[in-house]
C-alpha positions in Angstrom: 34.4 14.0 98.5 34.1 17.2 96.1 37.0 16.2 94.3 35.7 12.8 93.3 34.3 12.3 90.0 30.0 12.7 89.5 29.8 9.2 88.3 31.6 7.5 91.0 29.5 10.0 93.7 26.5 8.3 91.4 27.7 4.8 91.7 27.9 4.9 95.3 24.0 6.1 95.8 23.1 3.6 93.0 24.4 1.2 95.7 22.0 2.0 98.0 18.8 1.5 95.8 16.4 0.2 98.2 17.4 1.6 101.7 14.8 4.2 101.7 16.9 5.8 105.1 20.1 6.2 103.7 19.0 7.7 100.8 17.0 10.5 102.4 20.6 10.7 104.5 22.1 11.1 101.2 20.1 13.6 99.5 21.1 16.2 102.7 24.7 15.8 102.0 25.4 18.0 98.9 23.3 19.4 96.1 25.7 17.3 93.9 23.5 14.1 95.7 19.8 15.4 95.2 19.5 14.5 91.4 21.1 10.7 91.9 19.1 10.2 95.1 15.7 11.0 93.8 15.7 9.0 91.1 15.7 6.3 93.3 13.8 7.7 96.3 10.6 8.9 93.4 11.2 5.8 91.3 7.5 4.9 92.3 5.1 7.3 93.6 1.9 6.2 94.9 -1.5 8.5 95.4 -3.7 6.0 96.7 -6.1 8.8 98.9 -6.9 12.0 98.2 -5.0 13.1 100.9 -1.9 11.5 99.6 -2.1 13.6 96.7 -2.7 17.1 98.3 0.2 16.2 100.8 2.6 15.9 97.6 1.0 19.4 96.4 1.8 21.0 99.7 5.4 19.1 99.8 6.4 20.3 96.1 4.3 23.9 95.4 5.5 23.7 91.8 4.9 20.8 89.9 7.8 21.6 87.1 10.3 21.4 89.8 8.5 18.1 91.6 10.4 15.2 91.8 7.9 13.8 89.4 10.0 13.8 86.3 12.0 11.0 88.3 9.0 8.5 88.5 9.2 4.8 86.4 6.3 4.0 88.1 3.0 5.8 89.1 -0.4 4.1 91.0 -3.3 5.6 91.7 -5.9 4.0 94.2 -9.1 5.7 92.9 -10.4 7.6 90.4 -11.7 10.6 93.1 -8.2 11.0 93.9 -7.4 12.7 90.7 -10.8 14.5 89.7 -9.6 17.7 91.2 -9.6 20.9 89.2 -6.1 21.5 89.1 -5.3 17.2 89.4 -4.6 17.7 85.2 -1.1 19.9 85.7 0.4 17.8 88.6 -0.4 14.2 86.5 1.4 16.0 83.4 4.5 16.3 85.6 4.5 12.1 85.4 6.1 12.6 82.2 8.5 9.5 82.3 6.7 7.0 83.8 6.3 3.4 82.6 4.4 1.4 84.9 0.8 2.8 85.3 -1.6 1.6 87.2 -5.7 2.3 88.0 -7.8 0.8 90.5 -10.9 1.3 92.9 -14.6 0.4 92.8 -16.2 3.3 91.2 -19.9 3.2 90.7 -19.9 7.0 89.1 -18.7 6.7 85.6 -17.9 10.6 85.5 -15.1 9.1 88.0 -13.5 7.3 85.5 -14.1 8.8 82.6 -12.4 12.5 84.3 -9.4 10.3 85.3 -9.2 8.5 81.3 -8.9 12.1 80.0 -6.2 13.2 82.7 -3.8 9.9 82.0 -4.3 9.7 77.9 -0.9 10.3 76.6 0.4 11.7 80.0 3.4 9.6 79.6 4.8 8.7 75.8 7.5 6.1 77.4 4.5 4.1 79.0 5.3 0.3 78.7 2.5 -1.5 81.2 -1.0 -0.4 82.4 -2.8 -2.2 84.9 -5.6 -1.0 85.4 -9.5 -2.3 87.9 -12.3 -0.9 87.3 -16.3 -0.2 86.9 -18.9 1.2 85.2 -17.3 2.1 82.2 -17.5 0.7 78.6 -14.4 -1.0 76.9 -14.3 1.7 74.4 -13.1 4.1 77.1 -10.4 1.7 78.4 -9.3 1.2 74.6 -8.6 5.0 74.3 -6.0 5.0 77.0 -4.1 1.2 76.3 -3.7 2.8 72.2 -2.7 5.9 73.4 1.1 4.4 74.4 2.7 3.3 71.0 5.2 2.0 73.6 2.4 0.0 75.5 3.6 -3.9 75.7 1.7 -5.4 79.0 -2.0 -5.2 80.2 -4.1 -6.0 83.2 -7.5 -5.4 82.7 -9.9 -6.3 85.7 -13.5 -5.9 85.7 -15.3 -5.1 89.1 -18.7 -4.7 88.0 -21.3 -7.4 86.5 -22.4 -4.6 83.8 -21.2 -5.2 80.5 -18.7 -3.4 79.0 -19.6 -2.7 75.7 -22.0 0.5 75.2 -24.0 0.9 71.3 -20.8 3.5 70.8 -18.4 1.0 70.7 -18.2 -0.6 67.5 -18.9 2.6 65.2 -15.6 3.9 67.7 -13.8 0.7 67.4 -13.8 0.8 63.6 -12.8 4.3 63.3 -9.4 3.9 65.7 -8.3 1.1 64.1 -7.6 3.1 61.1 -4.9 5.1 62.6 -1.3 4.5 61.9 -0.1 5.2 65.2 -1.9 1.7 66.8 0.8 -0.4 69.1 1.8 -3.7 68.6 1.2 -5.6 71.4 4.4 -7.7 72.1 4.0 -8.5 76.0 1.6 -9.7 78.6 -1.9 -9.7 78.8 -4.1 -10.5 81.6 -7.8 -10.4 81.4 -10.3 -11.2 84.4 -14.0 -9.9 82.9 -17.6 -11.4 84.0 -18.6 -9.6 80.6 -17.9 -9.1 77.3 -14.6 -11.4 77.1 -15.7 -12.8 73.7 -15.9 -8.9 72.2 -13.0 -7.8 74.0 -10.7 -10.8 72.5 -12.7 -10.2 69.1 -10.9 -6.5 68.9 -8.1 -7.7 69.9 -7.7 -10.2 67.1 -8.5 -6.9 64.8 -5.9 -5.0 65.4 -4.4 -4.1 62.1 -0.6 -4.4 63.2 -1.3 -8.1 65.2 -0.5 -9.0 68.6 2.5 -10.9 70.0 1.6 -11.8 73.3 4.3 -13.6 75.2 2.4 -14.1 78.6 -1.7 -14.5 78.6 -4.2 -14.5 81.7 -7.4 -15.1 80.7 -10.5 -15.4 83.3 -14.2 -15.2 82.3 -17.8 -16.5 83.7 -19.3 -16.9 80.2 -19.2 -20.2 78.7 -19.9 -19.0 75.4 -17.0 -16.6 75.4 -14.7 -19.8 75.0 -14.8 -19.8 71.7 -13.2 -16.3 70.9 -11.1 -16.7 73.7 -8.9 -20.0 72.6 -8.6 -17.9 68.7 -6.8 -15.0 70.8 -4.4 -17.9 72.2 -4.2 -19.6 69.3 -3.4 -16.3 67.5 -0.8 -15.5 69.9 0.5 -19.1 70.3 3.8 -18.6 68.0 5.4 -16.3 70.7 3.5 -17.7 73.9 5.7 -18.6 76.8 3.2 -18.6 79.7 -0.4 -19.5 79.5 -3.2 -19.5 82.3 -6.9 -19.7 81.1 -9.8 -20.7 83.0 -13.5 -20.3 82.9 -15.1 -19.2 86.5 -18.6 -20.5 85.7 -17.4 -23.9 85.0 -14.6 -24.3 86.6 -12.5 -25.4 84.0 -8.7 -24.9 83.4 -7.0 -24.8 80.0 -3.2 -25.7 79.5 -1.2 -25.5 76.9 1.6 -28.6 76.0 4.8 -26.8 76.0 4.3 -23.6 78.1 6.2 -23.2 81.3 4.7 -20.6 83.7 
């Protein structure tokens, strides 16, 4: 099989995308294979223990030569997986990823705000961020979602009954909107907060470059966040295709006439 060509060798792996066994079969054949194979086998990497992480450290010494350059797609289960002292160098090795996603119930803000620094930027091809969390002002999660001038879709989930806007946040918010470099949201967005939905749509409605959302999820407890929340969908209504809004404290659901989804 030497004497085919690369791309037909590449074809037949691309063929066997998501059988996990052949693959790993695959990648034993030739050196010619190993390239094709792990961009399929490392497509998306998952670290959702500690322990998951310091196994792929022990598996792959070097992180330059890691698999992780093949990644699309990298979740990490909790902030204290990442907030070891040499956790910055192996997450820079994520360098083409463009799902990411944070989760996990973390009381310690320090948690949070050590992972934020490690994942800002870590990734310029980043297209979707979902992200659950707690204990952490807005303001922080707004520094990694307009990091990613590539950045289309986002999940943002609240855990915590705290609210999520500190006295920082509006001096900050006023001063990043000013940059040149801001995104123009053009995908999804999917919002599930007990707190501080009203501000959170209210910056989103400031953005100087506009939003374009084709997809909306918007849950809240608030009844006086409605308000704020229908301008973000009427804002976005030009390009809406799917639409699910609905007030927890109430329990009241909001359609709109022409929307599938």
């Amino acid at each position: 099989m030497s004497n085919l060509p690369q791309e037909l060798l590449d074809h037949i792996v691309d063929l066997l995308h998501g059988s996990q066994t052949p693959l790993r079969n695959c990648s034993l054949v030739s050196k010619s294979w190993v390239a094709r194979t792990r961009t399929h086998l490392f497509s998306e990497v998952h670290f959702q223990t500690t322990e998951n992480l310091e196994s792929w450290k022990k598996t792959f010494p070097d992180p330059s030569t890691s698999p992780a350059r093949y990644a699309k797609a990298l979740s990490v289960g909790h902030p204290r997986v990442v907030t070891g002292a040499d956790a910055g160098r192996w997450i820079a090795a994520f360098s083409r990823v463009e799902r990411l996603e944070l989760g996990g119930r973390e009381l310690n803000a320090r948690g949070w705000e050590v992972a934020f620094a490690l994942f800002h930027k870590f990734s310029p091809v980043v297209k979707s961020i979902r992200m659950r969390w707690s204990s952490l002002p807005f303001s922080r999660f707004l520094y990694i979602i307009l990091a990613f001038p590539l950045l289309e879709d986002v999940t943002m989930i609240n855990c915590h009954n705290e609210a999520l806007i500190d006295g920082d946040d509006f001096e900050w918010w006023s001063t990043l909107v000013q940059s040149p470099n801001i995104p123009t949201f053009a995908g999804s967005l999917e919002l599930l907060l007990r707190e501080g939905m009203g501000l959170i749509t209210d910056r989103f409605l400031s953005l100087p470059n506009g939003i374009r959302f084709r997809k909306l999820a918007l849950s809240w407890f608030r009844e006086e966040d409605v308000s704020s929340t229908m301008a973000l969908v009427e804002k976005c209504s030009p390009t809406l295709e799917s639409l699910d809004v609905s007030c927890n404290s109430c329990g009241t659901f909001t359609g709109h006439p022409g929307l599938h989804g």
